[in-house]
Each structure stands twice: as C-alpha cells, then as structure tokens.
N, CA, C and O atoms as a GROMACS GRO file, in nm:
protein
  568
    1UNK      N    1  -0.504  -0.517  -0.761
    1UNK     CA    2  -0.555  -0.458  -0.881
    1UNK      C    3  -0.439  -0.393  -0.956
    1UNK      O    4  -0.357  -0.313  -0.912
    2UNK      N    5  -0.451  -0.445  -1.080
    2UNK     CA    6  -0.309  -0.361  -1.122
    2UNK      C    7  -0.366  -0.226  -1.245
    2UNK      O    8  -0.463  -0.217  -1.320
    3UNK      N    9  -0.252  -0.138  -1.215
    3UNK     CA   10  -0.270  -0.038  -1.268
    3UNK      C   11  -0.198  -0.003  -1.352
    3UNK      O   12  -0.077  -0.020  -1.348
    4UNK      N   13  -0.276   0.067  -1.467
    4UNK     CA   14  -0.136   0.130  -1.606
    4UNK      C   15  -0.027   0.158  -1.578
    4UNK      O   16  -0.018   0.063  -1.501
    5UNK      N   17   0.098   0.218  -1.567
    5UNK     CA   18   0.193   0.272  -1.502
    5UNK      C   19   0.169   0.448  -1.578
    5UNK      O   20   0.149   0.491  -1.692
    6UNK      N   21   0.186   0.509  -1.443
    6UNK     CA   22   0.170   0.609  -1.468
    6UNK      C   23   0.043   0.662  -1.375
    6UNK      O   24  -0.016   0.582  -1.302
    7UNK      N   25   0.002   0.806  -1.381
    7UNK     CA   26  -0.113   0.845  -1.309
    7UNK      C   27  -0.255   0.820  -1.426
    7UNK      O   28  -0.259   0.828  -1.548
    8UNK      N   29  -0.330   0.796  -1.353
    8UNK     CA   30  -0.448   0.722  -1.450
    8UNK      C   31  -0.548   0.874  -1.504
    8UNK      O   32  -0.565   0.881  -1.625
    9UNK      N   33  -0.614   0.993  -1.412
    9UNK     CA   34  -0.602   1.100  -1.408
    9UNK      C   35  -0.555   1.224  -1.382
    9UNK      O   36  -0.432   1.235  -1.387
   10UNK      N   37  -0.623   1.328  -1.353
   10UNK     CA   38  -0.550   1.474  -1.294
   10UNK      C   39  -0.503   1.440  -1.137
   10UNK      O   40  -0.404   1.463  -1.068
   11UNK      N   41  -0.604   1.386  -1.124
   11UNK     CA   42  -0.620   1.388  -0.958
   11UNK      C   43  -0.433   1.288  -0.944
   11UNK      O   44  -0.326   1.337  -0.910
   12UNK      N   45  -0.453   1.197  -0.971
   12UNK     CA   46  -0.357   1.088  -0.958
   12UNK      C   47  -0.226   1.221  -0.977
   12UNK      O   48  -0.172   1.270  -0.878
   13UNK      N   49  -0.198   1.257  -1.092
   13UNK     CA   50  -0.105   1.299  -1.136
   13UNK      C   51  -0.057   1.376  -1.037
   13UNK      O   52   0.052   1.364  -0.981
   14UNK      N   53  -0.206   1.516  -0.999
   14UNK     CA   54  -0.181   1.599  -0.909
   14UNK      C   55  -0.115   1.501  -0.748
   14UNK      O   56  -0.061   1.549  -0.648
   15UNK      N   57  -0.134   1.413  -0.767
   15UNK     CA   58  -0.116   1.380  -0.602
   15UNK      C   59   0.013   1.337  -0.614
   15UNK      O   60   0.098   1.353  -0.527
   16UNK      N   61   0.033   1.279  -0.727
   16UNK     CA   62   0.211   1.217  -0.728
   16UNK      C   63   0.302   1.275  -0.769
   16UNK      O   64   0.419   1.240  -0.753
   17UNK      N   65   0.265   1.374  -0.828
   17UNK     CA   66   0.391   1.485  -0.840
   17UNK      C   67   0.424   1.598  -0.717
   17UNK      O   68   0.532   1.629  -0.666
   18UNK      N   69   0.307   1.640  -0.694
   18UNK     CA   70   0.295   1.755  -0.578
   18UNK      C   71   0.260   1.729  -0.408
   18UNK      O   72   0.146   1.754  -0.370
   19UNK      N   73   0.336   1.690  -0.335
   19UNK     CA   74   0.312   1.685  -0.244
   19UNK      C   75   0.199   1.779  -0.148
   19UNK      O   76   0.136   1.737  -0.051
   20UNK      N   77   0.195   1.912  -0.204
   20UNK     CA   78   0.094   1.987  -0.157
   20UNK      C   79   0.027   2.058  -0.162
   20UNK      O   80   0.130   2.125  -0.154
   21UNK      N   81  -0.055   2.129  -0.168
   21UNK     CA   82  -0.198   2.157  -0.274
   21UNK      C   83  -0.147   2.234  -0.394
   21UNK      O   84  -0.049   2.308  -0.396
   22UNK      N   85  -0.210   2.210  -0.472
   22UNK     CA   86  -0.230   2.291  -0.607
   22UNK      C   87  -0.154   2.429  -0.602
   22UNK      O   88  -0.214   2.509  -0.530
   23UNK      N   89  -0.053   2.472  -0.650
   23UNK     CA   90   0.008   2.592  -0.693
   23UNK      C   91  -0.020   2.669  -0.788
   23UNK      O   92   0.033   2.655  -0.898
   24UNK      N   93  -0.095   2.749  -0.767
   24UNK     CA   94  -0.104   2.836  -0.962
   24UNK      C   95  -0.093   2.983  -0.905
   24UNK      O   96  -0.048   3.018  -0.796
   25UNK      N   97  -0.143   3.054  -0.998
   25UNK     CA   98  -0.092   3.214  -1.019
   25UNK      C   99  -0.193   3.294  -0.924
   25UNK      O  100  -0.176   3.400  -0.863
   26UNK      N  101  -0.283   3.225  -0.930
   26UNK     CA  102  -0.400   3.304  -0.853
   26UNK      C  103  -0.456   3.219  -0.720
   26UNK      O  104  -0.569   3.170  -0.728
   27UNK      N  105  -0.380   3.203  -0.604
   27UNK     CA  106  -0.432   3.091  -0.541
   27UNK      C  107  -0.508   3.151  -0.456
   27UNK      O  108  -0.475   3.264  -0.421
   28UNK      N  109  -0.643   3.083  -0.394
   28UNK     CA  110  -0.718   3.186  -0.305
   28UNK      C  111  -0.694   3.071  -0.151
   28UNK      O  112  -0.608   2.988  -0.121
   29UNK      N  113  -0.785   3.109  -0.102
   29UNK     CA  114  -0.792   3.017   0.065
   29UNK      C  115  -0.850   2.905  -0.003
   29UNK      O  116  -0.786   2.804  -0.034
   30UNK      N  117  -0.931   2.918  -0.018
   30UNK     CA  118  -1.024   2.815  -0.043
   30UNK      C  119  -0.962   2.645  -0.131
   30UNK      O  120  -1.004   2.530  -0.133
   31UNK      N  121  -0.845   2.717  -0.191
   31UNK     CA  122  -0.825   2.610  -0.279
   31UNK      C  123  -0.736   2.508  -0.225
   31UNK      O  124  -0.728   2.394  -0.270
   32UNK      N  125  -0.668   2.554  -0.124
   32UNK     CA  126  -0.556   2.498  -0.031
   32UNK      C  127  -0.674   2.391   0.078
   32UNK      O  128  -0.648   2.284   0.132
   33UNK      N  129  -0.796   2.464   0.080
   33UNK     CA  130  -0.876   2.374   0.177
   33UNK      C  131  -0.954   2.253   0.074
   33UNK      O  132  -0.975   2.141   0.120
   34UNK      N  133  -0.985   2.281  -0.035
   34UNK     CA  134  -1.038   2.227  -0.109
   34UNK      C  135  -0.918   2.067  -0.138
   34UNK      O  136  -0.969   1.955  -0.146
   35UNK      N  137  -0.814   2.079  -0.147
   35UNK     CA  138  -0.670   2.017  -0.161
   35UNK      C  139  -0.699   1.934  -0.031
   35UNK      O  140  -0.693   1.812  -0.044
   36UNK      N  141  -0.726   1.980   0.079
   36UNK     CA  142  -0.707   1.924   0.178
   36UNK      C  143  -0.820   1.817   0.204
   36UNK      O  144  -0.800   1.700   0.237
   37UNK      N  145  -0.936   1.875   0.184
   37UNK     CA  146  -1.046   1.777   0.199
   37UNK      C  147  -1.039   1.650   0.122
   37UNK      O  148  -1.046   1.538   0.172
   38UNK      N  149  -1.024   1.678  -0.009
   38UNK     CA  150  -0.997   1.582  -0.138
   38UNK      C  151  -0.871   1.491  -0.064
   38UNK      O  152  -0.909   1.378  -0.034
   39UNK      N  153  -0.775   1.512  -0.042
   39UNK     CA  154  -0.688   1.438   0.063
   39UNK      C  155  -0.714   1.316   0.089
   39UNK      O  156  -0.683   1.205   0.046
   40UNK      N  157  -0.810   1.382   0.209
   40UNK     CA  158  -0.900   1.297   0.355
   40UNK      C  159  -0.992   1.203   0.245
   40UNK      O  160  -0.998   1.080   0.250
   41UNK      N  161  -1.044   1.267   0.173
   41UNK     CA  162  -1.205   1.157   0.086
   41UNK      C  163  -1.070   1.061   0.053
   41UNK      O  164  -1.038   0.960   0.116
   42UNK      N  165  -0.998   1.120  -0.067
   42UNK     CA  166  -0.883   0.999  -0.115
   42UNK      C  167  -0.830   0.852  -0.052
   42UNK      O  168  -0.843   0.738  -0.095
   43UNK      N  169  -0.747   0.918   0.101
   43UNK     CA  170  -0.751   0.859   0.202
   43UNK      C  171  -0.845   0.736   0.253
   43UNK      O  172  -0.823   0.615   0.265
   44UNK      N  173  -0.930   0.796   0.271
   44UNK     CA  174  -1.043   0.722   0.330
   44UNK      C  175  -1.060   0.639   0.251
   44UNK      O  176  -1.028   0.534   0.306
   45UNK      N  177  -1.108   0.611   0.106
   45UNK     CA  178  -1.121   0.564  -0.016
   45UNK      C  179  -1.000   0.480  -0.017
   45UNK      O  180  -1.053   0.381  -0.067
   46UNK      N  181  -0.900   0.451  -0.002
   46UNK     CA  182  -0.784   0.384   0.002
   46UNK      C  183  -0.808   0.317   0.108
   46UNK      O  184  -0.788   0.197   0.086
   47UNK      N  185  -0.852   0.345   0.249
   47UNK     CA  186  -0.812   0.288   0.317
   47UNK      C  187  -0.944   0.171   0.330
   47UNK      O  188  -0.934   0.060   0.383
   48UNK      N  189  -1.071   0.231   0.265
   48UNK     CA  190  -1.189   0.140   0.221
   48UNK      C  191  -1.136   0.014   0.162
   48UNK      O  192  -1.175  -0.097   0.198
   49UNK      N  193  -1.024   0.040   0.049
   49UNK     CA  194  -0.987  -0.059  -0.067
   49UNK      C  195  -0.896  -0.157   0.003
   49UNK      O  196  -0.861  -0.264  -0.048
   50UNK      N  197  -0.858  -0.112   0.125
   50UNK     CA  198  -0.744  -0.195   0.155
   50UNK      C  199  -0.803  -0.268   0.308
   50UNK      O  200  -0.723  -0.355   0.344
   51UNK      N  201  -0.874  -0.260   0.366
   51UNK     CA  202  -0.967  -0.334   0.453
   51UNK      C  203  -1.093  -0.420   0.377
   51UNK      O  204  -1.161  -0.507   0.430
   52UNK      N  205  -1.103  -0.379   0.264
   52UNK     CA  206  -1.173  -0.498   0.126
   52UNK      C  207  -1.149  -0.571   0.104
   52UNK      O  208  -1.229  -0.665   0.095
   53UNK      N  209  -0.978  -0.588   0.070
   53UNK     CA  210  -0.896  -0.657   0.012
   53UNK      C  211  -0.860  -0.763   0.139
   53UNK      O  212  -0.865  -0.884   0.121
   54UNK      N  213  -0.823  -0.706   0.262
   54UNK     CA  214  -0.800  -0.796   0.327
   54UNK      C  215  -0.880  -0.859   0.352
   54UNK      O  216  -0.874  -0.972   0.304
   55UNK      N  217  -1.018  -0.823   0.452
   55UNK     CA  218  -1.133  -0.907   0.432
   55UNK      C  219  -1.168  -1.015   0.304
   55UNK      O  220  -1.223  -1.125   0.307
   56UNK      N  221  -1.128  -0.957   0.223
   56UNK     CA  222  -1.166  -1.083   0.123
   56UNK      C  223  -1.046  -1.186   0.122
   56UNK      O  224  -1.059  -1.307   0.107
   57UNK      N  225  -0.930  -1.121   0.140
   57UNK     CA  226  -0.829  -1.244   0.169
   57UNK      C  227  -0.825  -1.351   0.249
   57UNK      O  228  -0.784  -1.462   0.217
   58UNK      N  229  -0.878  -1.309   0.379
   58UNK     CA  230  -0.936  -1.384   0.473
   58UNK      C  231  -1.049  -1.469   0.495
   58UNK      O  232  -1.058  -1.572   0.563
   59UNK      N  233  -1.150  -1.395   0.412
   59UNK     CA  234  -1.191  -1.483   0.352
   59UNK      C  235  -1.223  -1.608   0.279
   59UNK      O  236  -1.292  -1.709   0.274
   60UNK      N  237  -1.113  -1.525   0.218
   60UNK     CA  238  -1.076  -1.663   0.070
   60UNK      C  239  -0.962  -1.766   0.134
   60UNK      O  240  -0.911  -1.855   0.065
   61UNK      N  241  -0.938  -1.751   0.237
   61UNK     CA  242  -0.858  -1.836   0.302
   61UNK      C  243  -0.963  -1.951   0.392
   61UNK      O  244  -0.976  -2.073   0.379
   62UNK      N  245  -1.023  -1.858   0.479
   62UNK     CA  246  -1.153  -1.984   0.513
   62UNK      C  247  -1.206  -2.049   0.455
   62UNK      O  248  -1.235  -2.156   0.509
   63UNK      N  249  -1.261  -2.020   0.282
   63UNK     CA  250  -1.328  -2.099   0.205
   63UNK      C  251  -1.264  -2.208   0.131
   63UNK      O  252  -1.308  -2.310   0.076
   64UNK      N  253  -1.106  -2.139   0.150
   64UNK     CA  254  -1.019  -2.291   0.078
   64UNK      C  255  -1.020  -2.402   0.212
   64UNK      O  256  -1.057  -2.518   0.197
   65UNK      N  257  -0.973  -2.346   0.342
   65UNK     CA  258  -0.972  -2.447   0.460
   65UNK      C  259  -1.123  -2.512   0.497
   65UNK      O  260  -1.137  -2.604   0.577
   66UNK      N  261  -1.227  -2.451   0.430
   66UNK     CA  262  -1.341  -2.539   0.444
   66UNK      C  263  -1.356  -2.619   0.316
   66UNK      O  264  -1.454  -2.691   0.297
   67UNK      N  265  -1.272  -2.607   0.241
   67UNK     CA  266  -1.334  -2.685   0.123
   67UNK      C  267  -1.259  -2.828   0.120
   67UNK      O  268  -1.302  -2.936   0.081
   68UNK      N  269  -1.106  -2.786   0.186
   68UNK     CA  270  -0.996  -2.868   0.242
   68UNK      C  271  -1.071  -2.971   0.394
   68UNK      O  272  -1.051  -3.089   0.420
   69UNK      N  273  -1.141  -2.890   0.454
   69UNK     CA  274  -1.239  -2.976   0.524
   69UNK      C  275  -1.340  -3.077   0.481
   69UNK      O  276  -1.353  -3.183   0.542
   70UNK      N  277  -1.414  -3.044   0.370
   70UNK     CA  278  -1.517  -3.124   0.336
   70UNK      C  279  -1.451  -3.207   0.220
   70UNK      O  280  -1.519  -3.308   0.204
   71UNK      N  281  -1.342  -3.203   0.130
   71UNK     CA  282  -1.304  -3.286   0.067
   71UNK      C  283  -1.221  -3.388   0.156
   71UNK      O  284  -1.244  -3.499   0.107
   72UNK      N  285  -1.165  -3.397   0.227
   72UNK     CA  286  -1.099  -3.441   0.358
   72UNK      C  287  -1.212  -3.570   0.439
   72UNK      O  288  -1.197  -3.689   0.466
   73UNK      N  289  -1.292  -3.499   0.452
   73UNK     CA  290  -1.393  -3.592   0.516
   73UNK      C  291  -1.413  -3.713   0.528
   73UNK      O  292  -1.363  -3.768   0.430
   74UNK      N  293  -1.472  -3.807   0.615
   74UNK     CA  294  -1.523  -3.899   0.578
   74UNK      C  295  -1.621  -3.871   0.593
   74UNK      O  296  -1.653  -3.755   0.617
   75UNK      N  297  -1.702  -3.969   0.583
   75UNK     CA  298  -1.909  -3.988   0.574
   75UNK      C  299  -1.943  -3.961   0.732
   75UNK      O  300  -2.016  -3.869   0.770
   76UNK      N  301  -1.891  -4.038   0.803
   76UNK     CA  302  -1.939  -4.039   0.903
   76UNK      C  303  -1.833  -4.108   1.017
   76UNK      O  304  -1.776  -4.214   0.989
   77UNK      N  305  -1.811  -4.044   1.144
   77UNK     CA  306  -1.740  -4.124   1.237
   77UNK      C  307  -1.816  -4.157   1.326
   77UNK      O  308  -1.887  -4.072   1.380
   78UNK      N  309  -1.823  -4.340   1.379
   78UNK     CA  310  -1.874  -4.319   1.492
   78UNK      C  311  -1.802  -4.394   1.643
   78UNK      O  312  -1.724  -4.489   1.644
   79UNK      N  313  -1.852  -4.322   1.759
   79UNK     CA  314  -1.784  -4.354   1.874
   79UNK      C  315  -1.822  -4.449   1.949
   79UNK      O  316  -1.923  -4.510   1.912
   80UNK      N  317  -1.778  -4.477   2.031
   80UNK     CA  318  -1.866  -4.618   2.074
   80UNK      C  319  -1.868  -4.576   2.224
   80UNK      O  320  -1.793  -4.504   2.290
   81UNK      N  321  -1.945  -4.625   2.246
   81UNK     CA  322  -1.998  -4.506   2.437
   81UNK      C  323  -2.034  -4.648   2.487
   81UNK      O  324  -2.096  -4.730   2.420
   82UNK      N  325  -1.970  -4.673   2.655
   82UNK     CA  326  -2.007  -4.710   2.728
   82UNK      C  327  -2.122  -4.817   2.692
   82UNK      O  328  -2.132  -4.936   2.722
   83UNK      N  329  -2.185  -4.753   2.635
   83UNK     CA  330  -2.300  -4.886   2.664
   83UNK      C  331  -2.308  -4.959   2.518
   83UNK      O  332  -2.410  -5.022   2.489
   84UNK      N  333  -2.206  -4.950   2.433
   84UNK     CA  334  -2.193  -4.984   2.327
   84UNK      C  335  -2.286  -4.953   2.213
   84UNK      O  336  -2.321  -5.026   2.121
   85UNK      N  337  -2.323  -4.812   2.241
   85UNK     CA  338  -2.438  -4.803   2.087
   85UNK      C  339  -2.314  -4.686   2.028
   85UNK      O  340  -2.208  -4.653   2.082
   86UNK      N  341  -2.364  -4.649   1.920
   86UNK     CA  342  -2.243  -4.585   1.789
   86UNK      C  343  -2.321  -4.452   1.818
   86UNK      O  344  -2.444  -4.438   1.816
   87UNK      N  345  -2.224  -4.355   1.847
   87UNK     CA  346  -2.258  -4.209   1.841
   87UNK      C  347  -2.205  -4.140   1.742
   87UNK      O  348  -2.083  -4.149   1.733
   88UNK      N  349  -2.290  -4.040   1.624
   88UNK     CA  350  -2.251  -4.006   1.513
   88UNK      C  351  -2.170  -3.880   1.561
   88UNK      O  352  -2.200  -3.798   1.647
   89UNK      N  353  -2.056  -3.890   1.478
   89UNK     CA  354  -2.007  -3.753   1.449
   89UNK      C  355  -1.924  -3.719   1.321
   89UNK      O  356  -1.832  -3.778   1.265
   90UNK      N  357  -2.010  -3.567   1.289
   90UNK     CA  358  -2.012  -3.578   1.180
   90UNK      C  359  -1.935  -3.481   1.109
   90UNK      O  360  -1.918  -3.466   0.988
   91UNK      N  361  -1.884  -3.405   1.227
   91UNK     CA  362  -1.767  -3.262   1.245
   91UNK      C  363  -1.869  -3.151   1.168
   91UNK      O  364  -1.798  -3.065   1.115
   92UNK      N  365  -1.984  -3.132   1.149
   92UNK     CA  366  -2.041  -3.015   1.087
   92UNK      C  367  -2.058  -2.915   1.145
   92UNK      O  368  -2.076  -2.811   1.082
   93UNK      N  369  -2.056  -2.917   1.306
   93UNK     CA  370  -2.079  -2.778   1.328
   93UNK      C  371  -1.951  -2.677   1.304
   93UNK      O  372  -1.973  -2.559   1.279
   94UNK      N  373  -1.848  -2.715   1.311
   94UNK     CA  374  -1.733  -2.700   1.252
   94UNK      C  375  -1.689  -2.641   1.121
   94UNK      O  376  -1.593  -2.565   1.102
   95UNK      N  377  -1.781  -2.691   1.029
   95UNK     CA  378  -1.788  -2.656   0.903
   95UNK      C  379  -1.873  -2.551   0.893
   95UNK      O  380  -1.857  -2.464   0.807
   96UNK      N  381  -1.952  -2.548   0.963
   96UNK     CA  382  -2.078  -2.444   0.965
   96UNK      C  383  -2.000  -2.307   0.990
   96UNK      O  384  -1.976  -2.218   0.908
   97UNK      N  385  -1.960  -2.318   1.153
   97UNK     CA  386  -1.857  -2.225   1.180
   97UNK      C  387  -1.776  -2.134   1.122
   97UNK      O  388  -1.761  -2.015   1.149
   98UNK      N  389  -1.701  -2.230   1.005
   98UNK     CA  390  -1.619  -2.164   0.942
   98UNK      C  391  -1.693  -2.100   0.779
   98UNK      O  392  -1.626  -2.046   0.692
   99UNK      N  393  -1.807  -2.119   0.773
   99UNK     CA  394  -1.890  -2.102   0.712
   99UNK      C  395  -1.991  -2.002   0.686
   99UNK      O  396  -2.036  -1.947   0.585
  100UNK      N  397  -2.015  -1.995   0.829
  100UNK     CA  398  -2.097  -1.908   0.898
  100UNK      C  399  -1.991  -1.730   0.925
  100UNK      O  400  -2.033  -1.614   0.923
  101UNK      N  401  -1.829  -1.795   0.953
  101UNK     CA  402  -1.744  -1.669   0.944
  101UNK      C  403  -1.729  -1.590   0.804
  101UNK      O  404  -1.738  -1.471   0.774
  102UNK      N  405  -1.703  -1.700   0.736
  102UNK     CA  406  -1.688  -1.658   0.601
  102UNK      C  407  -1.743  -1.565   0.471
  102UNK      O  408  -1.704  -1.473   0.398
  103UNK      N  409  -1.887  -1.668   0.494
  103UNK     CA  410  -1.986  -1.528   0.427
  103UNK      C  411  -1.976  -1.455   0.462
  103UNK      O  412  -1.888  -1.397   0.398
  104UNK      N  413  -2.026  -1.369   0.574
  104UNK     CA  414  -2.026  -1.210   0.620
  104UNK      C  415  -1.901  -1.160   0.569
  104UNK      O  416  -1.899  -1.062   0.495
  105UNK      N  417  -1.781  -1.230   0.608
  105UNK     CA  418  -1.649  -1.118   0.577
  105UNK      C  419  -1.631  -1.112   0.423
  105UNK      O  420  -1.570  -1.016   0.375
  106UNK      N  421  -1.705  -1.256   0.305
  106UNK     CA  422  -1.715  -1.193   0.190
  106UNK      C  423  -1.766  -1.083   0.119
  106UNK      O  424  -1.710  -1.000   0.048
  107UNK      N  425  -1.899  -1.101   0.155
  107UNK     CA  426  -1.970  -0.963   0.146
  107UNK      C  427  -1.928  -0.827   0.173
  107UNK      O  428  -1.899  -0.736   0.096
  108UNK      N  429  -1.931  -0.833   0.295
  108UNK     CA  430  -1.835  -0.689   0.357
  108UNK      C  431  -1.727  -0.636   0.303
  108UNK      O  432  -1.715  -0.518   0.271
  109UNK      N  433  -1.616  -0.757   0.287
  109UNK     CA  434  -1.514  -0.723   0.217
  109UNK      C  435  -1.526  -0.717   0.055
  109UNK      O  436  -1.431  -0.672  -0.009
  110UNK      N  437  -1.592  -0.743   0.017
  110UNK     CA  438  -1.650  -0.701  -0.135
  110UNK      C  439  -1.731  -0.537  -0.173
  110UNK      O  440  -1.727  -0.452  -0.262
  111UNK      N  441  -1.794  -0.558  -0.056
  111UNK     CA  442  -1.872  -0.380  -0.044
  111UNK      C  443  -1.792  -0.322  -0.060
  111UNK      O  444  -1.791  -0.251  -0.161
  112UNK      N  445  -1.667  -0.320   0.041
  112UNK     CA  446  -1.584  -0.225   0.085
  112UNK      C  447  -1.466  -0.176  -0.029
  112UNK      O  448  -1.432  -0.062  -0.060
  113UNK      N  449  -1.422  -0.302  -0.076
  113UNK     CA  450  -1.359  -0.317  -0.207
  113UNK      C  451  -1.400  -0.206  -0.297
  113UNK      O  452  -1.338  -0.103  -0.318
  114UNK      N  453  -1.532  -0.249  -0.354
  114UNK     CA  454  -1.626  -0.181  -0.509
  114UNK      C  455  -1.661  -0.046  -0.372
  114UNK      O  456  -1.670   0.058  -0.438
  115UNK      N  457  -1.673  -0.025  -0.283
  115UNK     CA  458  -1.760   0.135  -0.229
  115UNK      C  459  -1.573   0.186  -0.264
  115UNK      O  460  -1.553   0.231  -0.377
  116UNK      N  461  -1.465   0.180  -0.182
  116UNK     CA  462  -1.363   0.219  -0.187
  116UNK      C  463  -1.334   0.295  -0.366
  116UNK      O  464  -1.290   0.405  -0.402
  117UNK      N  465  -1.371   0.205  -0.424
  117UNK     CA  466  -1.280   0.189  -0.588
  117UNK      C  467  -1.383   0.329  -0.614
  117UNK      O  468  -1.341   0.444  -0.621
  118UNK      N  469  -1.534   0.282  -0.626
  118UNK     CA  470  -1.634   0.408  -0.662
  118UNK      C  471  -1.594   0.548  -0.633
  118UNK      O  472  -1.592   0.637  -0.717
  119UNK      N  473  -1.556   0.563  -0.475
  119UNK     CA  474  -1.502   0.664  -0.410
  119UNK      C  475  -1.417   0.710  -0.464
  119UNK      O  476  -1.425   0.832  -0.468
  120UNK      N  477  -1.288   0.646  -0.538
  120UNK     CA  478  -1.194   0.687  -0.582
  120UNK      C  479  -1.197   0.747  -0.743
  120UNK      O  480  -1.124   0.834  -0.791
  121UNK      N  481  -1.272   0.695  -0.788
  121UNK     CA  482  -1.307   0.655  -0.967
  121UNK      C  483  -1.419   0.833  -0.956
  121UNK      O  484  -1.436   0.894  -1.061
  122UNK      N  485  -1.468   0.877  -0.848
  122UNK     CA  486  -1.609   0.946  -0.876
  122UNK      C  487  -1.559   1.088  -0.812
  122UNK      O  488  -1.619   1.194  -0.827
  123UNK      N  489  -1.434   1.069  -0.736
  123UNK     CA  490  -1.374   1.170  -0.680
  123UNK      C  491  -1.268   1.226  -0.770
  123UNK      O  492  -1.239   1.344  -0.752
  124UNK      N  493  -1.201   1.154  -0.871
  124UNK     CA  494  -1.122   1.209  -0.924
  124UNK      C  495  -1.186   1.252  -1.087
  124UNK      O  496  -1.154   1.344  -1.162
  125UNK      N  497  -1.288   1.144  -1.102
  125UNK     CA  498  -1.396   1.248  -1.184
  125UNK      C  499  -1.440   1.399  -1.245
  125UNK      O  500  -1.450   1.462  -1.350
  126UNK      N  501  -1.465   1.414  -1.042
  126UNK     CA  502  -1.509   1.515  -1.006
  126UNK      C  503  -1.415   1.633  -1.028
  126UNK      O  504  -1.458   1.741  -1.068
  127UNK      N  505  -1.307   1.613  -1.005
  127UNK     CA  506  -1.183   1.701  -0.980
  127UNK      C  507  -1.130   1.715  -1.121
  127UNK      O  508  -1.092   1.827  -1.155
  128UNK      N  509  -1.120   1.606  -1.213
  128UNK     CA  510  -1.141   1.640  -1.346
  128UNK      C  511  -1.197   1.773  -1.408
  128UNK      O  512  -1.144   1.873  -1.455
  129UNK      N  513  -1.369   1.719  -1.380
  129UNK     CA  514  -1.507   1.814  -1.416
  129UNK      C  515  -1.431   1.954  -1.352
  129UNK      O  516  -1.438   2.054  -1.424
  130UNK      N  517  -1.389   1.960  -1.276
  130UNK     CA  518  -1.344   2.092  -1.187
  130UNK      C  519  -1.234   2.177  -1.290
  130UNK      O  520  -1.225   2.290  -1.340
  131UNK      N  521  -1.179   2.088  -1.289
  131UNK     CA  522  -1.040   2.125  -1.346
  131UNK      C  523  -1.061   2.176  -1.511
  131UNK      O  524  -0.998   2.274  -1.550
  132UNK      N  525  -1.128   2.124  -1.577
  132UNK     CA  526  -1.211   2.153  -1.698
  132UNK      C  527  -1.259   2.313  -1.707
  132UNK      O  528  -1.224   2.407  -1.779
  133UNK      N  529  -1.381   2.294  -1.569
  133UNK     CA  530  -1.467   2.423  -1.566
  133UNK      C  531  -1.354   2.536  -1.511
  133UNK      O  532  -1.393   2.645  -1.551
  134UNK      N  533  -1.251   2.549  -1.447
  134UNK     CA  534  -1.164   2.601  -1.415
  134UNK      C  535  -1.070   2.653  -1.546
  134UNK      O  536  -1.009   2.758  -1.527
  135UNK      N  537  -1.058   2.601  -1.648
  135UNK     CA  538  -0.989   2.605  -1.754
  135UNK      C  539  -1.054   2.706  -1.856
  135UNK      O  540  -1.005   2.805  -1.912
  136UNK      N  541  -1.150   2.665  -1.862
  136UNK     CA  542  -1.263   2.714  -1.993
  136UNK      C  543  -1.327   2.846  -1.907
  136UNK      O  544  -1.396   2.927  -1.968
  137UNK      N  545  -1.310   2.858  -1.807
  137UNK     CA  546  -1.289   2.983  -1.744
  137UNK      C  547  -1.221   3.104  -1.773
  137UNK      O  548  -1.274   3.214  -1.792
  138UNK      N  549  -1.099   3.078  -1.775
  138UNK     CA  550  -0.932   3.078  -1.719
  138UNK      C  551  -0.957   3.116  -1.937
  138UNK      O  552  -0.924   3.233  -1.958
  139UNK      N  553  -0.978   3.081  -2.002
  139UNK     CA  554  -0.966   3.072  -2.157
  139UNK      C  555  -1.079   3.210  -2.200
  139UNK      O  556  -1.061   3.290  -2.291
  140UNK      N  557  -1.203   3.207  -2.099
  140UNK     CA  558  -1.273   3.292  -2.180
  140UNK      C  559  -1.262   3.455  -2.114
  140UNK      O  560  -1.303   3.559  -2.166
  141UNK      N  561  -1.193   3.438  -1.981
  141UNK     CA  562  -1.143   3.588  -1.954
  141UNK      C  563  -1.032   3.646  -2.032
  141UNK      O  564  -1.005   3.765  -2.015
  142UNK      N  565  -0.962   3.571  -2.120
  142UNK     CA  566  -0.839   3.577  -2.161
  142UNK      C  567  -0.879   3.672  -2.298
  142UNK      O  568  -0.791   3.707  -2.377
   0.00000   0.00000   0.00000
C-alpha cells in the first residue's frame, strides 16, 4: 500500500518524530501510559496488516499455480490396467486441494488486511479527536 510521503496524521507524526511518549509542560502519569497502550493497539494493527498481506500473497500464488494447472491440462488421461480397460485420471483432486487451501487463506488474509488498516485509520482518529479536545481546552483556560 503506498503512502503520501510524510506522516499522514498526529498519531503518525507523533510516532516518527518522538521515540517516546508525548512531552509537554504539564505531563501527568497517565499520559505516558496512555502513549504506551496506543503503542501496543498500533503494533498489533501493523502486525494484523502484515500477516494480511502475506496470507494474501500466498494466496495469490496458489491461485496463479492452479490456474497454471488447469490451463496446462489435458481433458483426460487414461491408464491402461492389467486387464486392459482405460482408467480415468483426471488430476482434480489436486486441483481441489489447492483450491480448497486457497480460499480460506483469501478470506482470512483479506479480513486481516481491511481489520488491521480500520485499526489503524480509527486509532489515530481517535488520538486526533483527543488531541483537538486537549487543545480547545488548553485555549479556553488561557
């Protein structure tokens, strides 16, 4: 996924400039823990986006080697057994297989993808909204 260059919000900004929590004039406990949690969600949220991504890579790798399977194909092979009658084979369970792997890890890895991105997009939102109400605060004691 490519991104603007630069931090996209506060949150972003705050995380790539400052290695560690929020510094201001009035810092209490709470805000150093608040820094910390946001962290871990971040984290987690990243690490959602990046077990998405692979899953779907892997994915998308089975669905080209099955498609490379069934264009590949012939109609039908058959064997000739002992007693001379033609035994079909038709390599599908094979295809199924890889078929049968595939969906699930699309899905999954698609959830995980869009839940990851949400996580990230709704958390730094949030910290926005924060940062706002923190301000207009900070303006009307003044």
């Amino acid at each position: 996924m490519d991104r603007p260059a630069g931090p996209a919000c506060a949150y972003d900004l705050q995380s790539a400039e400052e290695p560690g929590p929020p510094v201001s004039s009035h810092t209490d406990p709470g805000d150093s823990m608040q820094w910390v949690a946001r962290q871990y969600f971040h984290h987690r949220s990243v690490l959602m986006q990046g077990w998405g991504a692979v899953l779907l890579l892997v994915a998308g790798a089975l669905w080209v080697w099955l498609g490379f399977q069934l264009a590949g194909q012939q109609d039908v092979y058959c064997h000739r057994t002992m007693s001379g009658s033609c035994e079909v084979d038709t390599g599908l369970p094979k295809q199924l297989t890889v078929l049968g792997i595939s969906a699930p890890l699309s899905v999954v890895g698609a959830g995980l993808l869009v839940a990851g991105t949400v996580r990230r997009q709704t958390s730094a939102h949030v910290f926005e909204v924060i940062e706002m109400q923190k301000s207009e605060e900070r303006n009307r004691q003044k």
